[in-house]
C-alpha positions as CSV (number, residue, x, y, z in Angstrom):
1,X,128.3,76.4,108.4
2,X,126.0,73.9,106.5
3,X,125.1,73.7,102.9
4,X,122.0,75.4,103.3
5,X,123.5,77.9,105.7
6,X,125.8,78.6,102.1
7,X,122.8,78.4,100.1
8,X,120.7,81.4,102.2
9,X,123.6,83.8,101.2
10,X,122.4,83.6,97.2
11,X,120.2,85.8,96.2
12,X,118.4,82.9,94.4
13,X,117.4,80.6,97.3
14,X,116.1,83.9,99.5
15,X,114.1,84.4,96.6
16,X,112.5,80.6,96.8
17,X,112.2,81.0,100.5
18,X,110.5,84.0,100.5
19,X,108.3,82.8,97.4
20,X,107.2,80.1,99.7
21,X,105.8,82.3,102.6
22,X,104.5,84.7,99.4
23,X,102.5,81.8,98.3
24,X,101.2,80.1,101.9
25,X,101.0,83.5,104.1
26,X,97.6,84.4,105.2
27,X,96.4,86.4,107.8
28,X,97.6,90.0,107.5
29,X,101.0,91.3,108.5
30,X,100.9,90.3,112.2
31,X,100.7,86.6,110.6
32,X,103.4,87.3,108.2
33,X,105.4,88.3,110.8
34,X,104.6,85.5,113.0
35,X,105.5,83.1,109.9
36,X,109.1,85.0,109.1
37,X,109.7,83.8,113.1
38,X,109.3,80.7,112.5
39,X,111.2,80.5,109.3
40,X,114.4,82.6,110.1
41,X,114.6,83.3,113.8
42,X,113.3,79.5,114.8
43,X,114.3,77.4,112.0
44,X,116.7,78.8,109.7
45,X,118.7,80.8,112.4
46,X,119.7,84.0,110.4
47,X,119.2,86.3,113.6
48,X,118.4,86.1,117.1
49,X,115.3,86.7,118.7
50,X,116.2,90.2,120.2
51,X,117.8,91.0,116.6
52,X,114.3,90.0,114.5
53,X,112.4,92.0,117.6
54,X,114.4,95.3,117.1
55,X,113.9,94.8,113.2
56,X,110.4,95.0,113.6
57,X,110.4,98.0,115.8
58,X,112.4,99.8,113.4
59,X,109.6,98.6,110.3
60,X,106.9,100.0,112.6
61,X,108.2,103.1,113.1
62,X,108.7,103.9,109.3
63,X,105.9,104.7,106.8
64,X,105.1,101.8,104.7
65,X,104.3,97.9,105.1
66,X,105.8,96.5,108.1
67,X,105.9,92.8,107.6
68,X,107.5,93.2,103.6
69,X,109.8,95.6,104.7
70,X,111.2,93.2,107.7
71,X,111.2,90.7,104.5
72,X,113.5,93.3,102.9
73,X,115.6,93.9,105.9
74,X,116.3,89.7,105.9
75,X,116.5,89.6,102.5
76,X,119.5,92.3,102.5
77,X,121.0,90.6,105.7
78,X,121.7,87.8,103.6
79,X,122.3,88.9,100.2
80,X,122.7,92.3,100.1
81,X,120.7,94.5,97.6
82,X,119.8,91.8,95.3
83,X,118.7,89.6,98.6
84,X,115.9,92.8,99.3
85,X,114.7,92.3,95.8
86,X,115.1,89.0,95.8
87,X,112.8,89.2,99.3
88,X,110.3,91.4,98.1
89,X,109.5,89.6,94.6
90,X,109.1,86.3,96.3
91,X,107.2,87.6,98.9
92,X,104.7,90.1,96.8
93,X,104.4,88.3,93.1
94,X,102.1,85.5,94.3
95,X,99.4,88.0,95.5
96,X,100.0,91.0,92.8
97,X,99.7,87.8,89.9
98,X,96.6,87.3,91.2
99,X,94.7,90.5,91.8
100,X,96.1,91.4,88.0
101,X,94.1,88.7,86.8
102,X,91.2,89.1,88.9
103,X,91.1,93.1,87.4
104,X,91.3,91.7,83.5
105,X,88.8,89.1,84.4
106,X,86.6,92.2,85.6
107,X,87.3,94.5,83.0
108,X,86.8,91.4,80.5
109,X,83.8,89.8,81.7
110,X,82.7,92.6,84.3
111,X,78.9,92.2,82.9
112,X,79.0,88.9,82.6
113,X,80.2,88.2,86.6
114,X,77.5,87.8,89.2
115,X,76.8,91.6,90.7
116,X,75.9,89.8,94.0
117,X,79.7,88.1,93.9
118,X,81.2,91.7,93.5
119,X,79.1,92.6,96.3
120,X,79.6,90.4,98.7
121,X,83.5,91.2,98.2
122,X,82.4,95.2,98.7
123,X,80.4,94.3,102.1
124,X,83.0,91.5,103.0
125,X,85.8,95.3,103.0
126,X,83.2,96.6,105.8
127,X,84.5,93.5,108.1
128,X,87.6,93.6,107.6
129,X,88.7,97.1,107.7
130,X,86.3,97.2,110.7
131,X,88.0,94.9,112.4
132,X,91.4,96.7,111.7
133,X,90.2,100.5,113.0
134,X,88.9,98.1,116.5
135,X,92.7,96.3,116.7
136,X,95.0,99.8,116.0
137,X,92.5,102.0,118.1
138,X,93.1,99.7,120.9
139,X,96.6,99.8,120.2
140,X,97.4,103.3,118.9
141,X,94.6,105.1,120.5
142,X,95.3,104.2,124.4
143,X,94.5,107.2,126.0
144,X,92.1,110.0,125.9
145,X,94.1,112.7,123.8
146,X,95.0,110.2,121.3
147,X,91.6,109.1,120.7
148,X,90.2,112.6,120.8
149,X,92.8,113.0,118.2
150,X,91.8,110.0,116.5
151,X,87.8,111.3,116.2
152,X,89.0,115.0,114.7
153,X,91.1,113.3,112.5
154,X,88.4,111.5,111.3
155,X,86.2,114.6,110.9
156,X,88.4,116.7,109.2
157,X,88.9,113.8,106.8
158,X,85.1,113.2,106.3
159,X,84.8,117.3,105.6
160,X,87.7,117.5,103.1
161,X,87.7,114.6,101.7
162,X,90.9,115.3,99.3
163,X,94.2,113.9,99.4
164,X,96.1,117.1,100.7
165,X,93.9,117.3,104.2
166,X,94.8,113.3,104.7
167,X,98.5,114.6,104.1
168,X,97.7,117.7,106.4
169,X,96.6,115.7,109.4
170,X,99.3,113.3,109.0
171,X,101.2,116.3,109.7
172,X,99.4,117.6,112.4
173,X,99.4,114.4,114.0
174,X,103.4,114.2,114.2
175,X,102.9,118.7,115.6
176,X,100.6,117.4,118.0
177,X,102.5,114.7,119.1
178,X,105.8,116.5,119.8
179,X,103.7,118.8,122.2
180,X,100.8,116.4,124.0
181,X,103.4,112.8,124.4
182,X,106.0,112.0,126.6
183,X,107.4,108.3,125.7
184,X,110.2,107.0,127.9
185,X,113.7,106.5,126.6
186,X,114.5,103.1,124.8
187,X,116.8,100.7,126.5
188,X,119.7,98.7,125.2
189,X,119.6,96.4,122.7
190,X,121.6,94.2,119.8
191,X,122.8,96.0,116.8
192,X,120.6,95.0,113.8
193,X,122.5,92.3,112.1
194,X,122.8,94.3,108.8
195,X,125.6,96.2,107.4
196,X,124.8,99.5,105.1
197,X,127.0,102.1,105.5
198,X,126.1,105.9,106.3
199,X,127.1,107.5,103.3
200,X,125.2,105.0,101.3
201,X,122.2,105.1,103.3
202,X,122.2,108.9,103.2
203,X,122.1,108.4,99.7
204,X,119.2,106.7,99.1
205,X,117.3,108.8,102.0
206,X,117.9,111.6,99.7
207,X,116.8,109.7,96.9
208,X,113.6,108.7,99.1
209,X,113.1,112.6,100.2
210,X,113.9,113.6,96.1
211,X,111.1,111.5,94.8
212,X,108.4,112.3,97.0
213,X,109.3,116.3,96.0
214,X,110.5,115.9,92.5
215,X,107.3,113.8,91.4
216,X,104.4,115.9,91.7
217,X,106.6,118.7,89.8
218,X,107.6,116.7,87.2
219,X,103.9,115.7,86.5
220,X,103.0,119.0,86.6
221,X,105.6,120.0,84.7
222,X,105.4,117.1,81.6
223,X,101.9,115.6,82.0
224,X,102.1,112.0,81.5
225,X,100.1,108.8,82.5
226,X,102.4,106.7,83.8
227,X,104.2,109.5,85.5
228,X,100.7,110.5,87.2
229,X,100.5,107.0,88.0
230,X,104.6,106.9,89.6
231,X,103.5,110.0,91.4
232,X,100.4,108.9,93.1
233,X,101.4,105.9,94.2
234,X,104.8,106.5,95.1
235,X,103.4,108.7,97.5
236,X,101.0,106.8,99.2
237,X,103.6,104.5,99.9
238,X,105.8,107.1,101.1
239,X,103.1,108.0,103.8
240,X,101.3,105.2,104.8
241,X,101.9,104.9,109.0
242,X,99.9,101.4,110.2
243,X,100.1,99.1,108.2
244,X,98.2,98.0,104.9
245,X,94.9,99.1,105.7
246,X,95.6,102.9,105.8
247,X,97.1,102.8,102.1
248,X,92.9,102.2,101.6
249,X,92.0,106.2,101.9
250,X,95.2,107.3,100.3
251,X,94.8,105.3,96.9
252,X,90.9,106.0,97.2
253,X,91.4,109.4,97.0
254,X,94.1,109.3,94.1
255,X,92.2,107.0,91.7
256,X,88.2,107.4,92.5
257,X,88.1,110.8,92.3
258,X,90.5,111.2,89.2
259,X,88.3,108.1,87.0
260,X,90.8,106.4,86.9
261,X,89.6,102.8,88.7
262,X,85.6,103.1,89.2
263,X,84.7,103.2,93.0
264,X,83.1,100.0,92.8
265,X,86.0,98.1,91.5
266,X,87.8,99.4,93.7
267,X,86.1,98.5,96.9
268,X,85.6,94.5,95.1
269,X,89.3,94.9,94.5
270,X,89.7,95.3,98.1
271,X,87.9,92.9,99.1
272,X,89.5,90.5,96.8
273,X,93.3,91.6,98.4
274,X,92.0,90.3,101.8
275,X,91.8,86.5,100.0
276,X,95.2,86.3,98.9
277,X,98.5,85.5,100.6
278,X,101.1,88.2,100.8
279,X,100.8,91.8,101.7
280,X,97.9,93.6,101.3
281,X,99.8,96.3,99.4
282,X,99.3,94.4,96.4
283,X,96.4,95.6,96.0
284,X,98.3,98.8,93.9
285,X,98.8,95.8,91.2
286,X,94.7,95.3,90.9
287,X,94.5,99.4,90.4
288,X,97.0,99.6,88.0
289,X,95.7,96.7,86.2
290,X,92.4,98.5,86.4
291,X,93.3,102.2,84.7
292,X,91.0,102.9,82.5
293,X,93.5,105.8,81.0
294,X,97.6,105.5,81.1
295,X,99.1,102.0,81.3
296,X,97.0,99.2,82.7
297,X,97.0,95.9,82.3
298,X,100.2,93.7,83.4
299,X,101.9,96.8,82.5
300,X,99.6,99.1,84.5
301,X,99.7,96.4,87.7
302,X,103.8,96.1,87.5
303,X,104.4,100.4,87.3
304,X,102.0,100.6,90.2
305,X,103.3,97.9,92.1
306,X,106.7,99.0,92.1
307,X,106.0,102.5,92.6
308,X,104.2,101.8,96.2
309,X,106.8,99.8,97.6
310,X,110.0,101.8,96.4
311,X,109.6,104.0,99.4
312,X,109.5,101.3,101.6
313,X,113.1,99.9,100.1
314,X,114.7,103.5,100.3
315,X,113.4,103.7,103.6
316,X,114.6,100.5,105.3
317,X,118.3,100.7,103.1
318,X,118.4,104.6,104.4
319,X,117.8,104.1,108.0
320,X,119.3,101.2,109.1
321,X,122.8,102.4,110.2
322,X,120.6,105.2,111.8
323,X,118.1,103.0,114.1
324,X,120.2,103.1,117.1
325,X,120.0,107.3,117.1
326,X,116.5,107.1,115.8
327,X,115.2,104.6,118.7
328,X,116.6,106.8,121.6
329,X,115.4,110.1,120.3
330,X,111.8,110.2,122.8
331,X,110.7,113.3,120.4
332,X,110.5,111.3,117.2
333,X,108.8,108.3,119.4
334,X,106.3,111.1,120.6
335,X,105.6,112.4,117.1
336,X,105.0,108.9,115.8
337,X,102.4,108.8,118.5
338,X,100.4,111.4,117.3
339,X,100.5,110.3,113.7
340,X,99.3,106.8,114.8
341,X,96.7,108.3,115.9
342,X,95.5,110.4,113.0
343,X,96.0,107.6,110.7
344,X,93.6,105.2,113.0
345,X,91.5,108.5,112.1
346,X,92.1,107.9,108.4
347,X,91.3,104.9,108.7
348,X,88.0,105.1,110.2
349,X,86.7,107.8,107.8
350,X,87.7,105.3,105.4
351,X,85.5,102.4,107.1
352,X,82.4,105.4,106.7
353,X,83.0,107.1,103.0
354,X,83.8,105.2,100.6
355,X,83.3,101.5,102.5
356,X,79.9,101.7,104.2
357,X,78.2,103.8,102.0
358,X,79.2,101.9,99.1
359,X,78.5,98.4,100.0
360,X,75.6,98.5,103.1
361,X,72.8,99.3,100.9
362,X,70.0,97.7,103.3
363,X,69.6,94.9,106.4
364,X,70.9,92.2,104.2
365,X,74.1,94.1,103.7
366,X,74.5,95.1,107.5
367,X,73.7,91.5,108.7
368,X,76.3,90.0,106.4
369,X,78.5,92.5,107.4
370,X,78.0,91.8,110.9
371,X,78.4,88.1,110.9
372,X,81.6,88.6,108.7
373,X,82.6,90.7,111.5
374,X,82.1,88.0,114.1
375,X,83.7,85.6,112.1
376,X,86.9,87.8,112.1
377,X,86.8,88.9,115.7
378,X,84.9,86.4,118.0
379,X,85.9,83.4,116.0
380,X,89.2,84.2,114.5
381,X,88.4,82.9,111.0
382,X,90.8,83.2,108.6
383,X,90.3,86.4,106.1
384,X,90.5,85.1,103.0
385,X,87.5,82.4,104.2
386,X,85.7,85.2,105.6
387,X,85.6,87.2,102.2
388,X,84.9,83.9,99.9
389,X,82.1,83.4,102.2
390,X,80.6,86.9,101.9
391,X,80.8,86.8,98.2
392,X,79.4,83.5,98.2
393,X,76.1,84.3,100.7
394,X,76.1,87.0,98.1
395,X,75.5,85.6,95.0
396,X,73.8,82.5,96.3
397,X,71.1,84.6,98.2
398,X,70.9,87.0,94.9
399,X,71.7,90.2,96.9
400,X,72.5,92.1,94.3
401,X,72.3,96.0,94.2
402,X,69.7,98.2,93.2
């Protein structure tokens, strides 16, 4: 074993590694996961290509952020707990520094700021998450009953738009996906190179499970800011299936509706998480940052940041010695199938109310839009270009908001 072999094993040095991909990794979580490849299955060698394969599947199939919890997973191969920690910070500070600043920059000089920049950030969130409903439909939706389910997902959504019928279809996703889908048995495969043992996985799966039931009561119970804040996000982290994008209804619906971040920060917020490196569940940092009641501020960005991405460290510490039994089980694969679909669902209700009719306010807006969303699709642009470009046509072609 070399010196930097020795090195990997400190909690320390995954944090620099891992601050490294936090700070140069663009592109969404497919590219982070493409860039964790190269660094640890190609160059550094921690696990073998079937190993880092079988970790992914096993991030897929829980709730959460795939790519930071495969960062989590490494980080804990090499340096246990602290390693996952060390993972996640270095992975996640670069972009939630950022989007903190941007939000005190808007709530500081919010008049002052060009309206057509802040725009072109809201119409730039019409590409992207555009382009993300087209990618997991073709994915997720690959058959007729899924999309059907898909589409009445989307409607119920649309109808009732609160946060208990996203939570409800969720549900009836993973019902109507134990009845309608019949996946095939997984084969064989190398054990994950991590080593948790049951009884302390079990424990923080309960913990994982206690939270998400013990939350909402305690707020009810002791009203409280920051614990309102805990409790909303906490859960959305606890139920996001898809990747990033679906968090976008879930928090919408926690923080619009309540006054707590105004719906147009919000969607410029957004659009601003698409132009930094990292994962896009940062974003939680910009909201909390944004409050305009509990904590906010640095203070507000770090409780909201952390809250969303606990579950996803419970989850990935609690499962582990588990994914073997979990993989092979073709009922849970089929119920996961039906709540992919319901969450592409989410999704596009999303993409309608609050997106579109919050940022396409005429033909300027839609052209932009489109041409953002060829940029994305047809000539594979780079995200964070695409959106400094949209807030740049913007504010140079004063398309500003009535």
């Amino acid at each position: 074993m070399n010196v930097e072999q020795v090195e990997d094993h400190n909690p320390w040095s995954v944090f620099m590694v891992f601050l490294r991909l936090g700070l140069t990794s663009f592109g969404g979580p497919v590219a982070h996961l493409g860039f964790f490849r190269d660094e640890f299955v190609v160059r550094r060698r921690w696990l073998s290509e079937h190993s880092y394969g079988d970790l992914i599947a096993l991030c897929q199939f829980l709730p959460g952020p795939a790519s930071s919890q495969v960062g989590m997973a490494l980080g804990l191969s090499r340096a246990g707990y602290r390693g996952a920690l060390a993972a996640w910070a270095g992975f996640t500070l670069p972009s939630a520094i950022v989007l903190i600043v941007f939000a005190l920059g808007i709530a500081r000089y919010g008049d002052g700021m060009a309206a057509g920049l802040l725009h072109g950030l809201k119409v730039a969130a019409v590409a992207v998450v555009a382009q993300a409903v087209w990618g997991m439909a073709r994915t997720l939706c690959p058959d007729r009953a899924r999309i059907t389910l898909m589409a009445a997902t989307a409607c119920v959504v649309l109808l009732w738009p609160t946060i208990t019928a996203q939570v409800g279809v969720i549900a009836a996703g993973a019902a109507l996906g134990l009845m309608l889908f019949k996946p095939a048995a997984a084969g064989a495969h190398e054990r994950l190179p991590i080593t948790v043992g049951r009884r302390a996985a079990s424990m923080w799966l309960g913990l994982f499970f206690a939270l998400l039931a013990a939350l909402p009561l305690l707020t009810q119970a002791w009203p409280n800011p920051a614990l309102a804040q805990v409790d909303a996000f906490y859960r959305a982290g606890a139920l996001v299936f898809g990747g990033g994008h679906v968090v976008l209804p879930l928090l919408q619906a926690e923080v619009v509706p309540s006054g707590w971040v105004a719906s147009e920060a919000f969607l410029a917020g957004y659009g601003a998480a698409q132009a930094v490196p990292g994962p896009l569940f940062s974003f939680a940092a910009f909201l909390g940052a944004s409050m305009s009641s509990g904590p906010s501020g640095w203070l507000g960005g770090l409780i909201c940041l952390i809250a969303i991405f606990l579950p996803s460290l419970l989850l990935v510490l609690g499962t582990v010695p588990f994914w073997e039994q979990l993989r092979r089980s073709t009922r849970a694969q089929a119920a996961l199938a039906g709540v992919n679909a319901a969450v592409v669902g989410l999704l596009l209700a999303a993409l309608y109310d609050p997106i579109w009719t919050s940022a396409i306010l005429g033909p300027p807006d839609f052209g932009l839009a489109l041409v953002a969303l060829v940029a994305l699709t047809a000539w594979k642009l780079p995200p964070w270009l695409v959106v400094a470009g949209c807030a740049a046509a913007a504010w140079l072609t004063g398309n500003i908001p009535a």
